[in-house]
C-alpha positions in Angstrom: 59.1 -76.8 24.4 55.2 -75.9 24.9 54.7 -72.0 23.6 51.5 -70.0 24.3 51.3 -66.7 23.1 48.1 -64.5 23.6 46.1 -62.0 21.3 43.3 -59.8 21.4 44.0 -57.5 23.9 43.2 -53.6 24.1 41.6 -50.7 25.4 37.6 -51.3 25.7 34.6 -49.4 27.1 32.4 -50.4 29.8 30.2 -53.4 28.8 32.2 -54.2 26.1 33.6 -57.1 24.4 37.2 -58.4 23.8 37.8 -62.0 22.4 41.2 -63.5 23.6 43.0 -65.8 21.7 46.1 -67.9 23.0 47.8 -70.2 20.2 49.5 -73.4 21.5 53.0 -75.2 20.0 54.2 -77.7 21.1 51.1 -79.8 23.1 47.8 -80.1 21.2 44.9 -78.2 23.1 42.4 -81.2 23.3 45.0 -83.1 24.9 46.2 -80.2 27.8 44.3 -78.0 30.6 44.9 -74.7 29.4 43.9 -72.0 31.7 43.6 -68.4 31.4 44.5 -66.2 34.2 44.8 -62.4 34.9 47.2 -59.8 36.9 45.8 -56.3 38.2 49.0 -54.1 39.2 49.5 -54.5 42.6 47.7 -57.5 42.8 48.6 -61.3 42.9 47.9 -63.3 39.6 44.4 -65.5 39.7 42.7 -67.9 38.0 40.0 -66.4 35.6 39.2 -70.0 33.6 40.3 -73.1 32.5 39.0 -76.1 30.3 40.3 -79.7 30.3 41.8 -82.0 28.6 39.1 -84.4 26.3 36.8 -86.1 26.3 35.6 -84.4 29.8 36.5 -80.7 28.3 35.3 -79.4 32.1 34.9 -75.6 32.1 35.6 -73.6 35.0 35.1 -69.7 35.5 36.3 -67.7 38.7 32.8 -65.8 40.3 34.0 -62.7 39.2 33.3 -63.6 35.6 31.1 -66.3 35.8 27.6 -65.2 32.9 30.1 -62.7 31.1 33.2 -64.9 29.7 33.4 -68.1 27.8 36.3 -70.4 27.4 36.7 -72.6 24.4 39.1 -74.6 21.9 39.5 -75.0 18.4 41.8 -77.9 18.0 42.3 -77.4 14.2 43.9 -74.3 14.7 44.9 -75.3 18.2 43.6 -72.0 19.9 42.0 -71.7 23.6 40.0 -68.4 23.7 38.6 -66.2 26.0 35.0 -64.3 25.0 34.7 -61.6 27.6 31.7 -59.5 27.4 30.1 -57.3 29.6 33.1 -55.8 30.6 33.9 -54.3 33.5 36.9 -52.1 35.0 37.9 -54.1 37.3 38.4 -56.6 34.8 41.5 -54.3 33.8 44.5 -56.8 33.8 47.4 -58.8 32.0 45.8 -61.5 30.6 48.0 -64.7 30.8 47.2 -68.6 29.3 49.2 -71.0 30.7 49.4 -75.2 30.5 51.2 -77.6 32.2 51.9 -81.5 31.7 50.6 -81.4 35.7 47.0 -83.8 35.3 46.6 -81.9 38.5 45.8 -78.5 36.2 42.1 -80.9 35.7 40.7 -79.5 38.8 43.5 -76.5 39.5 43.5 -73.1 38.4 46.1 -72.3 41.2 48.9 -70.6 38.9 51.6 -72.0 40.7 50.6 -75.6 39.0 51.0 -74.0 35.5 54.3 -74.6 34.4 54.5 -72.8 30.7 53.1 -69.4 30.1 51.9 -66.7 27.6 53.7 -63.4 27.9 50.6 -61.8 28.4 47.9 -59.4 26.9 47.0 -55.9 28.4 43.0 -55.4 28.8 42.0 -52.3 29.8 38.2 -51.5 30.6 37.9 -48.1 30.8 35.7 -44.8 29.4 
C-alpha cells in the first residue's frame, strides 16, 4: 500500500542543478528510511542516498556524490528530496526512491532490501 512517485527530472547541462522530489502515501517519511537510488543503462541499480527514520534522521551519500547532493524531508508535505548540483554526466540515470518496512534499510542502501518503489525519473547531464 506504500506509493512513491518521483519528480524533477530532465535534461541539464554540466554543473548544473536538478532538485528531486519523491512524494510518499501510505507510510509517513519521518517514520521510514527512504532511499534514493539510480540506474545508468547497462548498469546495475546503486545506492545514491538515504536518510532515516527519526529522531536519528542519519544521512548517507554514495562517494560518487558525496559535496554535490543533499537528501532531505519535509514531513508536512511528506516529500524526501534529492538537491543535486554540480552535475555531472555520469550522473546520467533513472532516478528511483524506494522504502521498505525492513529496519534493516537504517544502515542499507543495498536495493534489494527496498521493498516498494518509485517508477523512476530520467536525469540526463549532458551539453
Amino acid at each position: 500500500q506504500v506509493q512513491l512517485v518521483e519528480s524533477g527530472g530532465g535534461l541539464v547541462q554540466p554543473g548544473g542543478s536538478l532538485r528531486l522530489s519523491c512524494v510518499v502515501s501510505g507510510a509517513t517519511v519521518e517514520y521510514y528510511t527512504i532511499g534514493w537510488f539510480r540506474q545508468a543503462p547497462g548498469k546495475e541499480r546503486e545506492g545514491v542516498s538515504r536518510i532515516s527514520t527519526t529522531p536519528d534522521s542519519a544521512i548517507w551519500y554514495a562517494d560518487s556524490v558525496k559535496g554535490r547532493f543533499t537528501i532531505s524531508r519535509d514531513h508536512i508535505e511528506n516529500t524526501v528530496f534529492l538537491q543535486m548540483n554540480s552535475l555531472k554526466p555520469e550522473d546520467t540515470a533513472v532516478y528511483y526512491c524506494a522504502t521498505d518496512m525492513n529496519l534493516k534499510l537504517q544502515v542499507s542502501s543495498d536495493p534489494k532490501d527496498y521493498g516498494y518503489w518509485g517508477q523512476g525519473t530520467q536525469i540526463t547531464v549532458s551539453s
